[in-house]
C-alpha positions in Angstrom: 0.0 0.0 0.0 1.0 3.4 -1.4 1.3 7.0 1.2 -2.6 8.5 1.8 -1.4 12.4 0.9 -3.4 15.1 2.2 -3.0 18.5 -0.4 -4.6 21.9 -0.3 -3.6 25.3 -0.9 -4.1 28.2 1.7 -3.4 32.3 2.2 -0.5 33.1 4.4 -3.2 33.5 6.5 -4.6 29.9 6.7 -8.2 30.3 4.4 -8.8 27.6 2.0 -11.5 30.2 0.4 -12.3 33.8 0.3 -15.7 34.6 1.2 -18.9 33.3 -0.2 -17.5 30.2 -1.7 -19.3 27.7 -3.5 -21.4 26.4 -6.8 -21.4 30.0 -7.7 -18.5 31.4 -6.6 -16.5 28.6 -6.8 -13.3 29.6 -4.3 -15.3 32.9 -3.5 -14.7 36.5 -3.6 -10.7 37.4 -4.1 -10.4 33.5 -3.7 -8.4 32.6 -7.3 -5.8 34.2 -6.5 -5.0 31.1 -4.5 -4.5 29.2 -7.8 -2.6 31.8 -9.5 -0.1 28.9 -9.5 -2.6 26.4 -10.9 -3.4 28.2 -14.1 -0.3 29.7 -14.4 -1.0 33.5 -13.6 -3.8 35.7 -12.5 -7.3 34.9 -13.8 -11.0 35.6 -12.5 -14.0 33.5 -13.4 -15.3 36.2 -15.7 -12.5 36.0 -18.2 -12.3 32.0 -18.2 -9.1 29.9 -17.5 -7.0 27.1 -18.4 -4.7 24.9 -16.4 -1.3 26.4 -17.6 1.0 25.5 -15.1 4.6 25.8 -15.4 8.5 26.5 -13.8 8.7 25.3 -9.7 4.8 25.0 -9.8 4.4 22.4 -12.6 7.6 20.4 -11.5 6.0 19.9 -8.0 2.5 19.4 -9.4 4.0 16.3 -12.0 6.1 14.9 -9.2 2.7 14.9 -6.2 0.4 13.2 -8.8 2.4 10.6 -10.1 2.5 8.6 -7.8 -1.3 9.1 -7.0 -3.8 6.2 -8.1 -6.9 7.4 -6.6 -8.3 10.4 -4.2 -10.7 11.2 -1.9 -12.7 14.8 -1.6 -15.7 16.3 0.1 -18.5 16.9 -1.6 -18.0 21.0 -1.3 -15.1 20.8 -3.4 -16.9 18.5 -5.7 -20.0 21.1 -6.5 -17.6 24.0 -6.2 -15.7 22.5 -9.1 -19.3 22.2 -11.1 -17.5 18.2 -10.7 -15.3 19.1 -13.0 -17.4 18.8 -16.2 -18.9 15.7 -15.2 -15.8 13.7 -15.6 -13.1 13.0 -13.0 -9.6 15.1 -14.2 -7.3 13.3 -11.5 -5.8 9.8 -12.1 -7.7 6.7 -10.4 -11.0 6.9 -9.0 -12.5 9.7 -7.3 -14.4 9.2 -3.8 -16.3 11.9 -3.1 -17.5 12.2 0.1 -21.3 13.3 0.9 -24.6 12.8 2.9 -26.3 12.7 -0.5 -25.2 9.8 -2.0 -28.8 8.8 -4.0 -27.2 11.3 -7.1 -24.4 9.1 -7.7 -23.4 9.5 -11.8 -22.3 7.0 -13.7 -19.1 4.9 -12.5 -17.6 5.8 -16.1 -17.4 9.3 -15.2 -14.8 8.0 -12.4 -16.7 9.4 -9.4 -17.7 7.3 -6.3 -20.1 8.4 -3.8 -19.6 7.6 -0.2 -21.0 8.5 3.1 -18.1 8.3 5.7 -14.3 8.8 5.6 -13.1 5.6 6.7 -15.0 4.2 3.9 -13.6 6.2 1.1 -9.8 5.8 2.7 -10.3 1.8 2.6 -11.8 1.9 -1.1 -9.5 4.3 -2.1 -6.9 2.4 -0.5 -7.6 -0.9 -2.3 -8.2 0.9 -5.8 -4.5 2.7 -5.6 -3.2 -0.7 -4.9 0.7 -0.2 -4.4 -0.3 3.9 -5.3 -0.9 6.7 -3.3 -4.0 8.1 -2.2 -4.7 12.0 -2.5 -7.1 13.6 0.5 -7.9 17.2 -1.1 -10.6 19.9 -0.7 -12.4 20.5 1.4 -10.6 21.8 4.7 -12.8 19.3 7.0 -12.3 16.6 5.2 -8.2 16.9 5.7 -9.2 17.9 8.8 -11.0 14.5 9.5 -8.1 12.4 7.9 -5.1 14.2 10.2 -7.4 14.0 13.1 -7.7 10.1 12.4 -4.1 9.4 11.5 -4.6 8.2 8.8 -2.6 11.1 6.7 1.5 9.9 5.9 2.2 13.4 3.8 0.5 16.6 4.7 1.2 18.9 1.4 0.2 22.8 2.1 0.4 25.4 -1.1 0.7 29.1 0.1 -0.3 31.3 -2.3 1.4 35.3 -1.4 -2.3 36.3 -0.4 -4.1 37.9 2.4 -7.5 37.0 2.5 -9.1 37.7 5.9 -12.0 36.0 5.6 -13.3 32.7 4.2 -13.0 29.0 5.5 -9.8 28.3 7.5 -8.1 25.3 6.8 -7.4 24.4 10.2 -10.3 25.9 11.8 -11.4 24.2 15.0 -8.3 21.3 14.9 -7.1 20.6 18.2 -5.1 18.2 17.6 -1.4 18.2 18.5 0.7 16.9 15.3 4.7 16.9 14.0 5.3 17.9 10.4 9.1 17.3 8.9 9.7 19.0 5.8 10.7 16.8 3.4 10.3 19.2 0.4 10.2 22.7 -0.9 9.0 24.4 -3.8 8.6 28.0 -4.7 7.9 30.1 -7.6 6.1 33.7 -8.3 2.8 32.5 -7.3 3.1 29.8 -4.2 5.4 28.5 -2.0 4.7 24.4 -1.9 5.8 22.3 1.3 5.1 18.8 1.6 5.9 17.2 5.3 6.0 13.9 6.5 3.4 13.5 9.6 5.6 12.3 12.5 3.6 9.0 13.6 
């Protein structure tokens, strides 16, 4: 069994969104400017956007996915991403997880609906195989794999932004952890640390 890799990009000042976030406003007001890095410069919604990564941002982007054989998400980041077109962009299968599981789409499109975390870890877990797993969006669902122990590599993305509002990554978690930074990354647009949680 493959690492279970928990990745998410924050402000310098820990939000995981602006405000208002959502369907509509996707990463909410002032929010995408946290993936400046993502599409490879500044962008709004208005004006469109393409993944366009390149430099320190697409080298550590390449080197975090290919290892990765299937993920797990929340069901916030799912709608907020309009579920991506209707078809799963990341390699593997895609757990999402939700209370609503009744609008399940087709297995083709490579999502799987699941109620709870521990179920999503253990399918994802035996889809990867010998490949990782990827935890992303939203904040509580990382939230709920570090508090669990179930996260080997905790991978945080700080974008040079100050939001001072939105959702916090880290709001409400109490619980006492060691990171050890086993890599570093940086470029115009985030700075990309991924730590080894010290079982």
């Amino acid at each position: 069994m493959g690492k279970v890799i928990a990745s998410i990009t924050t402000s310098v000042d820990g939000y995981i969104t602006g405000p208002d976030d959502g369907p509509e406003y996707g990463l909410g007001r002032g929010g995408e400017r946290l993936h400046y890095w993502v599409m490879g410069g500044p962008w709004t919604y208005e004006s469109g956007h393409d993944f366009a990564m390149h430099g320190s941002d697409k080298e550590f982007y390449d080197e975090l996915i290919s290892t990765v054989a299937s993920g797990v998400v929340g069901r916030g980041m799912y709608d907020a991403a309009g579920a991506w077109g209707g078809t799963n962009p990341f390699p593997g299968p895609l757990f999402v997880l939700t209370h609503r599981t009744a609008d399940q789409p087709a297995p083709e499109n490579g999502f799987r609906f699941t109620a709870d975390l521990d179920t999503a870890l253990t399918q994802a877990a035996e889809e990867a195989g010998d490949g990782d797993v990827a935890v992303g969006g939203g904040a509580d669902v990382i939230r709920q794999a570090l508090a669990a122990g179930k996260v080997d590599e905790l991978v945080i993305s700080t974008a040079p932004v100050i939001l001072g509002a939105g959702k916090r990554l880290f709001d409400g978690f109490d619980k006492d952890l060691d990171l050890q930074v086993a890599k570093v990354y940086s470029s115009p647009y985030a700075t990309h640390v991924r730590y080894t949680v010290i079982k």
